[in-house]
C-alpha positions as CSV (number, residue, x, y, z in Angstrom):
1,X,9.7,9.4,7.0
2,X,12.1,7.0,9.2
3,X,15.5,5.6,7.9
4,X,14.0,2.1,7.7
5,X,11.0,3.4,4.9
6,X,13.6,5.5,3.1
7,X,15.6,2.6,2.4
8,X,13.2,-0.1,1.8
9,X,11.8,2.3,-0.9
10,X,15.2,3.0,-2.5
11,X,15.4,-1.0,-2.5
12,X,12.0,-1.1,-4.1
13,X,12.9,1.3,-6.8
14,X,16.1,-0.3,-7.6
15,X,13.8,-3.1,-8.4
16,X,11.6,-1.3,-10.4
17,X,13.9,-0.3,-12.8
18,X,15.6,-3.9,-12.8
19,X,12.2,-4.9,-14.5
20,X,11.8,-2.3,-16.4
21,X,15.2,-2.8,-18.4
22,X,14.9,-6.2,-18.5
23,X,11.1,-7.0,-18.7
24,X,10.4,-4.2,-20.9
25,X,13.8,-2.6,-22.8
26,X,14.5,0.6,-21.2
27,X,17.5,1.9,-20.3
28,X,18.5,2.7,-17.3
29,X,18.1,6.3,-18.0
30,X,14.8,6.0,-19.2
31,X,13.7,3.7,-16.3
32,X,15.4,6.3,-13.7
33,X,13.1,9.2,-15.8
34,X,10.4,6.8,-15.4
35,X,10.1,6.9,-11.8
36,X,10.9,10.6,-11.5
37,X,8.0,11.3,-13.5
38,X,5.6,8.5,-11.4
39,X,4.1,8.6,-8.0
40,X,6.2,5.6,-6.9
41,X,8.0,7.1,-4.2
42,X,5.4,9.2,-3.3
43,X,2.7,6.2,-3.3
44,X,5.1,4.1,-1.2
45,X,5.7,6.4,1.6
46,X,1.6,7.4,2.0
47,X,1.0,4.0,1.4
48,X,3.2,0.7,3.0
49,X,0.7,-1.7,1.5
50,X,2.4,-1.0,-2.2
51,X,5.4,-2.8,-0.9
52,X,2.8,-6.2,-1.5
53,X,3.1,-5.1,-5.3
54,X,5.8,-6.9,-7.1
55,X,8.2,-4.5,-9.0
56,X,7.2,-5.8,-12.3
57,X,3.6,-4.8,-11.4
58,X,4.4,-1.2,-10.6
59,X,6.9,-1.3,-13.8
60,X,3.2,-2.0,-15.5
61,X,1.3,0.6,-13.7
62,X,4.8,3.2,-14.6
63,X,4.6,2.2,-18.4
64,X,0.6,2.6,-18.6
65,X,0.2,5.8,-16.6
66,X,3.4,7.1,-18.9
67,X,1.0,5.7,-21.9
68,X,3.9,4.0,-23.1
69,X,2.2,1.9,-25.5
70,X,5.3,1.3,-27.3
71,X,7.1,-1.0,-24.5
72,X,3.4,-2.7,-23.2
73,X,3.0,-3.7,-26.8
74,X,6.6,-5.0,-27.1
75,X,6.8,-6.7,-24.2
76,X,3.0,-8.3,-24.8
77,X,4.0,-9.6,-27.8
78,X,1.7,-7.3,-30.3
């Protein structure tokens, strides 16, 4: 993977948890576990095209493959 991907993921994760602390309450901790535990990195390296996602829509897809129902349901308002 070159330099230039490496970092324009590390960007895109940095964004990732931005949203999910303050769109969705986790901590920074949480959010950091979050993304260990997801395909984000993973996804983005395979697949350039995810960088068109906004951060708050792979926050979304993060939360829901986690089945944290808890935070969606928080943040939609249920």
């Amino acid at each position: 993977m070159s330099m230039i991907i490496q970092k324009d993921i590390e960007i895109m994760v940095q964004h990732i948890i931005r949203e999910l602390i303050k769109e969705f309450g986790k901590s920074e901790t949480e959010a950091k576990e979050l993304i260990q535990k997801s395909d984000v990195v993973r996804s983005l390296a395979k697949d350039p095209m995810g960088f068109h996602e906004s951060p708050y829509h792979w926050a979304l897809s993060i939360l829901t493959d986690a089945d944290d129902i808890e935070a969606l349901e928080r943040h939609l308002g249920f």
